[in-house]
C-alpha positions as CSV (number, residue, x, y, z in Angstrom):
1,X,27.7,1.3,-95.4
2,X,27.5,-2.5,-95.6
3,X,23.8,-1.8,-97.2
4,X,25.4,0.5,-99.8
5,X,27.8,-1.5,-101.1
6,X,25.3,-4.7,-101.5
7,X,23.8,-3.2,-104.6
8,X,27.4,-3.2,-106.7
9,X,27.6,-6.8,-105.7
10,X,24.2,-7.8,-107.3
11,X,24.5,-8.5,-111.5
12,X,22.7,-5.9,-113.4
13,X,19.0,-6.9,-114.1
14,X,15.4,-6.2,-112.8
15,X,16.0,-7.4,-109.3
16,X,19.3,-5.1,-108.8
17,X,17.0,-2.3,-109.8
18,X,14.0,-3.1,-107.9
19,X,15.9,-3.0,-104.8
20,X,17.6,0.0,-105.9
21,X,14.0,1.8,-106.1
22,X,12.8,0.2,-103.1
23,X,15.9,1.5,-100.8
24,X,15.8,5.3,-102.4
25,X,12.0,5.4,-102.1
26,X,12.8,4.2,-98.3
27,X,14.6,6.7,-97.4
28,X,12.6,9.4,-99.3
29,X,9.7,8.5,-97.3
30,X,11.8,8.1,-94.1
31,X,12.7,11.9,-95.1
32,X,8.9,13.1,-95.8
33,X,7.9,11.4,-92.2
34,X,11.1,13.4,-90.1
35,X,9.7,16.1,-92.1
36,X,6.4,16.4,-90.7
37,X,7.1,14.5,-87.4
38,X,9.9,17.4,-86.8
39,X,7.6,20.5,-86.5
40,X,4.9,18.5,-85.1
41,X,7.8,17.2,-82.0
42,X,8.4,21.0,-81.6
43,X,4.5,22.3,-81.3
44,X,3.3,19.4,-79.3
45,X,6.1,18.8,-76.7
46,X,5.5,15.4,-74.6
47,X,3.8,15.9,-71.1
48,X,6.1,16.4,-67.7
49,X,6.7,12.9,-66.6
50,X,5.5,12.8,-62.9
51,X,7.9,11.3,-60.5
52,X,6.9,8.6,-58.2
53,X,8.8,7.5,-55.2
54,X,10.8,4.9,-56.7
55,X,11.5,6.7,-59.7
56,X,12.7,10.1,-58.4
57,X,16.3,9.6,-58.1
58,X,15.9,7.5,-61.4
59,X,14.5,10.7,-62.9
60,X,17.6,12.6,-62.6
61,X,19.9,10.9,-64.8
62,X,17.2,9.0,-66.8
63,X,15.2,11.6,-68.2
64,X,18.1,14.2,-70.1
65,X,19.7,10.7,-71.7
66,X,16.8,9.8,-73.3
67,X,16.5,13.5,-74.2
68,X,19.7,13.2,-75.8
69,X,18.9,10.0,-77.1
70,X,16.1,11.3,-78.5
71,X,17.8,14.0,-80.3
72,X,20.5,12.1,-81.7
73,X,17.6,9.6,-83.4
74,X,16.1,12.7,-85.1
75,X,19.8,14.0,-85.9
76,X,20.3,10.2,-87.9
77,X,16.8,10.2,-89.5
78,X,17.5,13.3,-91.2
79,X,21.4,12.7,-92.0
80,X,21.1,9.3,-92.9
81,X,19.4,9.6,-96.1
82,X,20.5,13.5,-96.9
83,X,24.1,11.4,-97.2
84,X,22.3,9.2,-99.0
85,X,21.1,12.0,-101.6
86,X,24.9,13.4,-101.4
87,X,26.3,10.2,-102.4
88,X,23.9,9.3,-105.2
89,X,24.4,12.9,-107.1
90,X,28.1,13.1,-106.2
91,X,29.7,10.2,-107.7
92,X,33.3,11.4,-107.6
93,X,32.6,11.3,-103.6
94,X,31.0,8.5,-103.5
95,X,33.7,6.5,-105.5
96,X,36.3,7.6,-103.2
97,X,34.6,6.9,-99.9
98,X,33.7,3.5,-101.0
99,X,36.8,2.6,-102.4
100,X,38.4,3.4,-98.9
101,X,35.5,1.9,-96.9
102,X,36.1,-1.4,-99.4
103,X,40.0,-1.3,-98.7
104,X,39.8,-1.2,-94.9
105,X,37.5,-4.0,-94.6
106,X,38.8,-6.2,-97.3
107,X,42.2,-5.7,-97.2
108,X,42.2,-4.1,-100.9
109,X,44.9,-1.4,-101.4
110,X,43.8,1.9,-102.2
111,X,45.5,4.4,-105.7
112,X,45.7,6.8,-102.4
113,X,48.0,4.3,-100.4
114,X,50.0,3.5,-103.3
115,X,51.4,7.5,-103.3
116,X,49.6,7.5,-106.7
């Protein structure tokens, strides 16, 4: 979020919208590569790790964290910048998030908590 609201703090001008194209085209890309990384993950598993004698009782617990850890990495690569894509085309959402994200952490008073 902190990322996200950088850009409305920058004066308009080239350098505002060179960093405004350079973060969308990140996260486009970042999209494209979890895209093709994805399907490839799914027809190309990753070898059985083989368990030595030290790291047998590791195993147990180790190996479905990192599963899940792994998971959750590909569940934020994709979300990340689809909420991204949600924010930039919605503006009425985005406004509204913002302006509550902004009020929290800056102690500026929402219309919403003014009963307006």
């Amino acid at each position: 979020m902190a990322l996200g609201t950088f850009g409305e703090e920058l004066s308009e001008g080239s350098r505002r919208e060179t960093g405004l194209i350079a973060h969308v085209w990140t996260g486009l890309i970042v999209l494209l590569l979890v895209a093709v990384r994805i399907p490839w993950r799914v027809a190309n598993p990753p070898p059985k790790s083989s368990p030595t004698e030290f790291g047998k009782w590791l195993i147990e617990w180790t190996d479905p964290a990192a599963r899940i850890m792994h998971y959750l990495l590909y569940v934020l690569l994709v979300a990340v910048p689809l909420v991204g894509i949600a924010f930039s085309s919605r503006e009425d959402i985005r406004s509204r998030c913002l302006a509550s994200w902004k009020s929290r952490h800056r102690g500026v008073p929402t219309e919403r908590s003014h009963g307006n």
